[in-house]
N, CA and C atoms as a LAMMPS dump frame, in Angstrom:
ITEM: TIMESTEP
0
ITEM: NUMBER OF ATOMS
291
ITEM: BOX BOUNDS ff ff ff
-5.0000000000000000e+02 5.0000000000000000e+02
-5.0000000000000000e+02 5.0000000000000000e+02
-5.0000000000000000e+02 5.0000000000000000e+02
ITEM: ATOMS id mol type element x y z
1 1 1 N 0.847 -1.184 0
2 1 2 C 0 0 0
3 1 3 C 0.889 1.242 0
4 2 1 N 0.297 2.424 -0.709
5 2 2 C 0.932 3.514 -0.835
6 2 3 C 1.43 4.306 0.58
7 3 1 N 2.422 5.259 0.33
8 3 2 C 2.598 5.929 2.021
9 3 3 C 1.693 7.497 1.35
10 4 1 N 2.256 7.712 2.578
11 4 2 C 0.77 8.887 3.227
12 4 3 C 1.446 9.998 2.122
13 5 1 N 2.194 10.178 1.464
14 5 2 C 2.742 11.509 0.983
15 5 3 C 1.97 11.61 -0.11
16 6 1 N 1.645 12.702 -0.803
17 6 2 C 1.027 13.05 -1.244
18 6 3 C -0.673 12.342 -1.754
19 7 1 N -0.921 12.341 -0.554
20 7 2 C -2.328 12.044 -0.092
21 7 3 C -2.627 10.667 -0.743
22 8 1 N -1.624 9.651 -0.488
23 8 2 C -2.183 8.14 -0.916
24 8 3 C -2.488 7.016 0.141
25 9 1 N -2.755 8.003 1.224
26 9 2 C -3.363 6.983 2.149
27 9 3 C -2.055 6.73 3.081
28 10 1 N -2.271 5.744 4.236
29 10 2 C -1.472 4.854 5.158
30 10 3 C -0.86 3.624 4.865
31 11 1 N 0.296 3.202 4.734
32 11 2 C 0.435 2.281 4.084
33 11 3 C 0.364 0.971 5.364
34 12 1 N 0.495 -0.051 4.79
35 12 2 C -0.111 -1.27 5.679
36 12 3 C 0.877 -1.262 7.028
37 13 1 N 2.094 -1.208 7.05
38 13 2 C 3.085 -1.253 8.424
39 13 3 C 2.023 0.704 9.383
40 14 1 N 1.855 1.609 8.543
41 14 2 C 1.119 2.461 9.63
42 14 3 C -0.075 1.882 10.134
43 15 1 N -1.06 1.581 9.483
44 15 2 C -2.276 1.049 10.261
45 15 3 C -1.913 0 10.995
46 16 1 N -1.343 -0.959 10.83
47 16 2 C -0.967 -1.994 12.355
48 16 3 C -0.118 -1.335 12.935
49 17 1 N 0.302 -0.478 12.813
50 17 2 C 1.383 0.657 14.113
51 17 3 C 0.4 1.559 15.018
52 18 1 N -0.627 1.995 14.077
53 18 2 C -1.809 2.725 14.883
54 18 3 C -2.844 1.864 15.113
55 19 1 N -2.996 0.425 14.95
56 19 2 C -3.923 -0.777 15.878
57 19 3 C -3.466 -1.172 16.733
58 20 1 N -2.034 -1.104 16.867
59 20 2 C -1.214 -1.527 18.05
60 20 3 C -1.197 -0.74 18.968
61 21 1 N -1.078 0.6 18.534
62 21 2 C -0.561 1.543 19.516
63 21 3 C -2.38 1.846 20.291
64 22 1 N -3.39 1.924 19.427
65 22 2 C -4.487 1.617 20.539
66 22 3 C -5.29 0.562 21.158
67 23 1 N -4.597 -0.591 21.001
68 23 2 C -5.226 -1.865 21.484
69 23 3 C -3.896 -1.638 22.98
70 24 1 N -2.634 -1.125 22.878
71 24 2 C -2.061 -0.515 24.023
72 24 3 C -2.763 0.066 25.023
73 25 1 N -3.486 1.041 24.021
74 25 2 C -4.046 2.542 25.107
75 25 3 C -5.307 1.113 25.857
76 26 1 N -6.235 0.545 25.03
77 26 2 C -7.002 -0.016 25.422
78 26 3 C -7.101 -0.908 26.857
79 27 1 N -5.757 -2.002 26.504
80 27 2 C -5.353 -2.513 27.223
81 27 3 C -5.029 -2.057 28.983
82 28 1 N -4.45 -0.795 28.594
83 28 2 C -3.591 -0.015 29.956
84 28 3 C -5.315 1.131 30.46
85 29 1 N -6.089 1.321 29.648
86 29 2 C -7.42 1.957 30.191
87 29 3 C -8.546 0.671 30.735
88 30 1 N -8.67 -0.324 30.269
89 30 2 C -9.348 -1.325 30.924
90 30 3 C -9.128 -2.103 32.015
91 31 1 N -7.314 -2.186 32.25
92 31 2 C -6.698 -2.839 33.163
93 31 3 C -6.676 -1.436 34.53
94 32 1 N -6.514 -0.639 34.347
95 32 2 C -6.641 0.693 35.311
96 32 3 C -7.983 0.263 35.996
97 33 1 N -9.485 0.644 35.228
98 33 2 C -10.538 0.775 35.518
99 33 3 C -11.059 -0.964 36.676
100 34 1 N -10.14 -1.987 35.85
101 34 2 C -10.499 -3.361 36.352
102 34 3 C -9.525 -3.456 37.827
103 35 1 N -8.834 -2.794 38.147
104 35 2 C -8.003 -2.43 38.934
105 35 3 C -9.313 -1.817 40.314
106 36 1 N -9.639 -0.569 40.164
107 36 2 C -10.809 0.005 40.145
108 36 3 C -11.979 0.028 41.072
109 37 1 N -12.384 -1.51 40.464
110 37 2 C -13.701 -2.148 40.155
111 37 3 C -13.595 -3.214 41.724
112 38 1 N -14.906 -2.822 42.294
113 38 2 C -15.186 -3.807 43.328
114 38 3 C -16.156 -4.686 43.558
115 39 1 N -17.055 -4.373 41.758
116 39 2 C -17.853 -5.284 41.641
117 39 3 C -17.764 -6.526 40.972
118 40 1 N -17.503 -7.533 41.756
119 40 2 C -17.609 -8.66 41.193
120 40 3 C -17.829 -9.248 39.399
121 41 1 N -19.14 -9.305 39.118
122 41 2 C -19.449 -9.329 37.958
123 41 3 C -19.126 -8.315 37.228
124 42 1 N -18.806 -7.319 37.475
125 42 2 C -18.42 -5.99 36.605
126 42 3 C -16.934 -6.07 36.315
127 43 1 N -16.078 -6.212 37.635
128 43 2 C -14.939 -7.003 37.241
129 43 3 C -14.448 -7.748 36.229
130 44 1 N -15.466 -8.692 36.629
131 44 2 C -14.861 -10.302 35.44
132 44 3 C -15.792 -9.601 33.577
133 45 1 N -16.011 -8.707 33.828
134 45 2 C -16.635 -8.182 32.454
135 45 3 C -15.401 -7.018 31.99
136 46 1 N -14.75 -6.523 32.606
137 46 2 C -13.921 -6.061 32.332
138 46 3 C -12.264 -6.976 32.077
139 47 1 N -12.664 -8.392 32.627
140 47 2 C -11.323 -9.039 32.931
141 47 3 C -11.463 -9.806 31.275
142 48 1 N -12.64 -9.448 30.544
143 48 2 C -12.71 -10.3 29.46
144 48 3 C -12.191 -9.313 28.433
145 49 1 N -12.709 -7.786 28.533
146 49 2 C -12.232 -7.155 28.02
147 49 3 C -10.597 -7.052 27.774
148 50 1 N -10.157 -6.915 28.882
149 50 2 C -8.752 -6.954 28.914
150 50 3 C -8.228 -7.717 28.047
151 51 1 N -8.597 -9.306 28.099
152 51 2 C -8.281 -10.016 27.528
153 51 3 C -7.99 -10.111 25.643
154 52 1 N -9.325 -9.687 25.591
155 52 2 C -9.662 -9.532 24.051
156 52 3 C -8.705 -8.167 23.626
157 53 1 N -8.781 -7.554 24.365
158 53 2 C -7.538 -6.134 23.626
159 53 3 C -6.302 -6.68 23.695
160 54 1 N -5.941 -7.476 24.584
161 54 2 C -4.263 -8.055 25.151
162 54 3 C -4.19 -8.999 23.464
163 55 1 N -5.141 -10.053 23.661
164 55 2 C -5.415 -11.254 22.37
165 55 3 C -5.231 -10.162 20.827
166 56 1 N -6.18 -9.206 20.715
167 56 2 C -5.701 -8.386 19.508
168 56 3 C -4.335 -7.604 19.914
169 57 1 N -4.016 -7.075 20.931
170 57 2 C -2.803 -6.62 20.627
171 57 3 C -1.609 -7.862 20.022
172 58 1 N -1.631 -9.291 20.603
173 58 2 C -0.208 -9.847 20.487
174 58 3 C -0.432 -10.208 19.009
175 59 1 N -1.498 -10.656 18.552
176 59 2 C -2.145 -10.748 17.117
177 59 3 C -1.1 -9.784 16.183
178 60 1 N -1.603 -8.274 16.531
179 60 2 C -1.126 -7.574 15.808
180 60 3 C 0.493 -7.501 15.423
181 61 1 N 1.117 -7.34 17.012
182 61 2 C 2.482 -7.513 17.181
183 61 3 C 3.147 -8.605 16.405
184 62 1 N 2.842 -9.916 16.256
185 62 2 C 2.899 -10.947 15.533
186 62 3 C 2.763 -10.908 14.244
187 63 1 N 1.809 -9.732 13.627
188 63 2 C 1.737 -9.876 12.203
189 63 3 C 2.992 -9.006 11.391
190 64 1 N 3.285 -7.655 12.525
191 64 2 C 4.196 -6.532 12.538
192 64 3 C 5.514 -7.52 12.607
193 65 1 N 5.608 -8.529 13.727
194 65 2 C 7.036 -9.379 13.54
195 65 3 C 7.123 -10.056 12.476
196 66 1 N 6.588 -10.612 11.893
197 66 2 C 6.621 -11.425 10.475
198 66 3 C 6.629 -11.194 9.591
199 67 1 N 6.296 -9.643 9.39
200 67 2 C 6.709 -8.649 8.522
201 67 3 C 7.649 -7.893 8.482
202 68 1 N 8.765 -7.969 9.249
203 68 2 C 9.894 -7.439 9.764
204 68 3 C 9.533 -5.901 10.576
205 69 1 N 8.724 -5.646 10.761
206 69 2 C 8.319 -4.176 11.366
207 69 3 C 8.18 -3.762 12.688
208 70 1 N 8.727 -4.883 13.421
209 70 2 C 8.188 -4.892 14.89
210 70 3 C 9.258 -5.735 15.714
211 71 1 N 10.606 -5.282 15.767
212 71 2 C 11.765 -6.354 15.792
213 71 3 C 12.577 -6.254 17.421
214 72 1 N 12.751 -7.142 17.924
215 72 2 C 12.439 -7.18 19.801
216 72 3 C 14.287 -7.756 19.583
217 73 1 N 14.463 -7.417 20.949
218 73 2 C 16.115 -7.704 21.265
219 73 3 C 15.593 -9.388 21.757
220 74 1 N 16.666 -10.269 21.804
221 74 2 C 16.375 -11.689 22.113
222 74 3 C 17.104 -11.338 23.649
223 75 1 N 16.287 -11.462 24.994
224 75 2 C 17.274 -11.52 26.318
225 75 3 C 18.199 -12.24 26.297
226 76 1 N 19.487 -12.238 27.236
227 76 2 C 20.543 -12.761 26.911
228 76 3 C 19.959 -13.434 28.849
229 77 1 N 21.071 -14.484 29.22
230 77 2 C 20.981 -15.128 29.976
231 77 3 C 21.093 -13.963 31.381
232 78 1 N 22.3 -13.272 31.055
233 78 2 C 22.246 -11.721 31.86
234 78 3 C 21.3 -11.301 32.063
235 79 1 N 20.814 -10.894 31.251
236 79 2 C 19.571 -9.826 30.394
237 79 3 C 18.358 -10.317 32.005
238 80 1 N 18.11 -11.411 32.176
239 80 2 C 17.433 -12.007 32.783
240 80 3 C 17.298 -11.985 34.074
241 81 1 N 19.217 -12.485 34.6
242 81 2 C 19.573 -12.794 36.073
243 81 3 C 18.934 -11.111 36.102
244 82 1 N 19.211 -10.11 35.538
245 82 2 C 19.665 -8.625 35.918
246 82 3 C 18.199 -7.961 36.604
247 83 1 N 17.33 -8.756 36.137
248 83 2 C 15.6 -8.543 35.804
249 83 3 C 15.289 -9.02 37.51
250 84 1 N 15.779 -10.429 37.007
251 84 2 C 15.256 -11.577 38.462
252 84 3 C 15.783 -10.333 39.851
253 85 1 N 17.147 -10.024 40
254 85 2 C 18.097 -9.28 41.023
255 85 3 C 16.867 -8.069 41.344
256 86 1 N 16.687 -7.533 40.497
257 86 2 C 16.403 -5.955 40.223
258 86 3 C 14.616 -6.187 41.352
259 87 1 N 14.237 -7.529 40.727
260 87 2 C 12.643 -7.745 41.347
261 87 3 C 12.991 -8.488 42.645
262 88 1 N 13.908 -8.939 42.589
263 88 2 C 13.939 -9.55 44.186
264 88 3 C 14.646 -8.829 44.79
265 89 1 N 15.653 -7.27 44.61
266 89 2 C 15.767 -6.468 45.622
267 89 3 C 15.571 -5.746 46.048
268 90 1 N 14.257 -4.907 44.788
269 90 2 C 13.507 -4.022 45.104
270 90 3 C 12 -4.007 44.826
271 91 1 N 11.859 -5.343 44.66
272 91 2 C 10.192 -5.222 44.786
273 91 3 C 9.282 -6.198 45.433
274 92 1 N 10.156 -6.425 46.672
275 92 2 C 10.096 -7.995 47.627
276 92 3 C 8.49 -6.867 48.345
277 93 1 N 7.434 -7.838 48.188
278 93 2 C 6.074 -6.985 48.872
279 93 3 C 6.882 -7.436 50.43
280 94 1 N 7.247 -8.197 50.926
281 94 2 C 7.431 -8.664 52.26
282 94 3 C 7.963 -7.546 53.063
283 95 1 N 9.236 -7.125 52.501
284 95 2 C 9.898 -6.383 53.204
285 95 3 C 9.51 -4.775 52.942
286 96 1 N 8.375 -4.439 52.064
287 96 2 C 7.868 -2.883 52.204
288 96 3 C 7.25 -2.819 53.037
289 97 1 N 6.779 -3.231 54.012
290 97 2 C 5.919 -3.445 55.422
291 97 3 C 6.082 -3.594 56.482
């Protein structure tokens, strides 16, 4: 598909860049509100929602990776320990209390 310059539209890598980028917003506004929520059934109606924006977001991300447009660092074994350290020395719930 054509790019946007001289008025030929979005080409296919922008529209899954702007489905992604609001199945994001979606995701992070439904998970807030379900956060929120102390009603039971209203909850789990929002916990489906979540779901279905999370399910179209990785969709999308997946179609963007296979198209080369959407390209992620591979963690290294480091990459990992550095993650594990970082959550077990500063985000132990036990010891904020």
């Amino acid at each position: 598909m054509p790019n946007n310059i001289g008025k030929r539209g979005l080409t296919d890598r922008e529209m899954l860049q702007l489905c992604l980028e609001l199945e994001k917003g979606r995701c992070r506004s439904v998970s807030n509100t379900m956060l929120e929520t102390s009603h039971n059934e209203l909850r789990e109606i929002y916990q489906q929602c979540f779901e279905n924006a999370n399910n179209n977001h990785y969709s999308l991300y997946e179609k963007m990776n296979e198209n080369g447009w959407y390209k992620t660092d591979i963690a290294t074994t480091g990459d990992i320990h550095k993650v594990q350290e970082f959550m077990q020395n500063n985000l132990h719930p036990d010891e904020q209390f």
